[in-house]
C-alpha angles and dihedrals in degrees: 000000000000118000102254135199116164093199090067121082096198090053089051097052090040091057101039075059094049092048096045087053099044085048094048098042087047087053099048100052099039081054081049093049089056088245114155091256096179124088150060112301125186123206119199129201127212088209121086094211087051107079121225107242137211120224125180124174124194121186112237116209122256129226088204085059101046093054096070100057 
């Protein structure tokens, strides 16, 4: 997808970026959609030199949300 070199450092923070805006733009529109966001999801590679990866996603609470109760 991105373009990636561990040894740089510039390539490391641009991508750690790009990752925390993709997650939380796939996350707000899935909670949009209505879909179920929290949970433990596994994703699993076909690829023995891809690892498999853990994900689990818990809601915080919110003050904004609270206010308004």
């Amino acid at each position: 997808m991105y373009p990636h070199d561990p040894s740089d450092p510039a390539n490391s923070e641009s991508a750690t970026v790009d990752f925390d805006r993709e997650l939380s733009d796939l996350l707000l529109r899935a909670f949009a959609a209505g879909s179920p966001v929290d949970g433990d999801w596994t994703i699993e590679t076909e690829s023995p030199s891809v690892p498999d990866w853990t994900v689990s996603i818990r809601r915080r609470p919110c003050d904004a949300l609270d206010a308004g109760d």
